[in-house]
N, C-alpha and C positions, 0 to 999 in steps of 0.2 A: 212212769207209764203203767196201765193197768197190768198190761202181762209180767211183771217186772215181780209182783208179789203173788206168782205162782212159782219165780224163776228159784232152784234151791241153791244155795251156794259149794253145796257139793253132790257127786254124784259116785254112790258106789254101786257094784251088782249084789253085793249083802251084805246084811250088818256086821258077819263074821269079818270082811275087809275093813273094817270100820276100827282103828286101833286104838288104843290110847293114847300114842305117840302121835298120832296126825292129832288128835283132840286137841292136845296139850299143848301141839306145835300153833294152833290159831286161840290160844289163849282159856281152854274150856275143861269147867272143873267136875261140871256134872250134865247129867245127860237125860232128856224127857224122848223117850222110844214110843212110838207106837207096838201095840201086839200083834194083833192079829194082819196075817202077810208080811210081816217085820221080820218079827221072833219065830214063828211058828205059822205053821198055815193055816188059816179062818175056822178049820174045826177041829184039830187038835188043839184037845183038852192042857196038856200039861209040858212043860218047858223039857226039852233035849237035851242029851249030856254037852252036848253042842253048844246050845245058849245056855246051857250054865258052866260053858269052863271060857265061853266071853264075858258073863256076867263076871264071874272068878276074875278076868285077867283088868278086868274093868276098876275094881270094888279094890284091885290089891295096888292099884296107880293113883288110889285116895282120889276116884272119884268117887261121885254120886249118880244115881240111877235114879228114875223115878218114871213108871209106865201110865202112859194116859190114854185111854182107851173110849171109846163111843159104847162101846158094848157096856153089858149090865153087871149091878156086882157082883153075883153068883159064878159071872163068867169069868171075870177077872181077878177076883179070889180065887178062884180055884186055879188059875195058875202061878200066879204071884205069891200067895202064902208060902207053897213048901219050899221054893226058894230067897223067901225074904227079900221078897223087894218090894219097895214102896208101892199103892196104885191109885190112880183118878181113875175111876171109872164112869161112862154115862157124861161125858166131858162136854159132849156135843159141840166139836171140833169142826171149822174150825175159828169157833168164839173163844174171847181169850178165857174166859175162866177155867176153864179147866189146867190149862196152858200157866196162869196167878197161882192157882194150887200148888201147883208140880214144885213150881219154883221154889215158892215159901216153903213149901214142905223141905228142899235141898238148904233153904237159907243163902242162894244165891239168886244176883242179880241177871236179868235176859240177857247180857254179852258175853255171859260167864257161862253157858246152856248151850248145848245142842239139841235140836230136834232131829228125832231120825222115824223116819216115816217110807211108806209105800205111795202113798199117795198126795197127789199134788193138791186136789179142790180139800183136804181136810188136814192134813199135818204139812207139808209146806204153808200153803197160805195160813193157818192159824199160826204155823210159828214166824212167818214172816211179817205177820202184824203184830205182833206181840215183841218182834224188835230180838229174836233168837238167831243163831245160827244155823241154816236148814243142811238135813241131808236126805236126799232120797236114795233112796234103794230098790231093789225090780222086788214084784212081790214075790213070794216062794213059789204060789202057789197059780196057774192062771183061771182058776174058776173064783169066785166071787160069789158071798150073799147078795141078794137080789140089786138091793138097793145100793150097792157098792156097783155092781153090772153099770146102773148109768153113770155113775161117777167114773166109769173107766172110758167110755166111749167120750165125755165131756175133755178128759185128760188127754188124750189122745189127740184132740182137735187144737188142744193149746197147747200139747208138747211141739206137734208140726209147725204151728205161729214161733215159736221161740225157736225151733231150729231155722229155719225161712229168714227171720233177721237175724240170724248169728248171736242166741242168747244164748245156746247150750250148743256143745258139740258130741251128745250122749246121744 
């Protein structure tokens, strides 16, 4: 069914709930994050002692991390560099390439991947096509760059369809 690849297969309130131990426990060795509203809110610049002592507790469970991001690469360098973590940026989410990248780049296969995303029309559906494990999470932040604004009002229409037939109970 169409709504079925908006539906995430899990649902946290932030990424900081998001453990290694649940990862690990559905089989998953590395991880494709969205950034902004994820990680940090859409216009702060640079990663919290916050996301980097989940990055830390991530990275030391012999995962992998890899951030893919729509945004550009000035934007995405500038936060991924001084914590060293891999980035797609400009991914244009959500088509699988950016999504192929991520991967290769960890050297694992899409059931061995989590997606963890804010949002439903670009990081679930692009990981749910892509044949990944999705997770969404509420964004940090509730203001929105412009063009994210209609993607929220679109989400909101198909989150109520999935609660309405008992696809999600979030």
């Amino acid at each position: 069914m169409f709504l079925d690849k908006f539906k995430p297969d899990a649902y946290f309130k932030s990424v900081h709930d998001v453990t290694p131990q649940f990862l690990q426990s559905k089989g998953i060795k590395g991880i494709i994050t969205d950034l902004d509203n994820t990680l940090v809110p859409w216009d702060v610049h640079d990663a919290t002692e916050e996301i980097k002592a989940w990055f830390k507790e991530i990275l030391n469970h012999d995962m992998k991390v890899t951030i893919i991001s729509n945004n550009n690469m000035e934007r995405v360098k500038t936060f991924s560099d001084p914590i060293q973590i891999p980035f797609v940026h400009s991914a244009k989410k959500p088509l699988r390439k950016g999504f192929k990248q991520g991967s290769k780049q960890m050297g694992l296969a899409a059931h061995e991947i989590a997606v963890i995303g804010d949002q439903l029309l670009t990081d679930i559906l692009g990981g749910n096509l892509g044949g990944f494990y999705t997770i969404l999470v509420t964004p940090i932040v509730q203001t929105d760059a412009k063009i994210t604004a209609f993607n929220r009002k679109m989400e909101r229409f198909i989150l109520k369809r999935l609660r309405r037939k008992g696809k999600i109970d979030f």
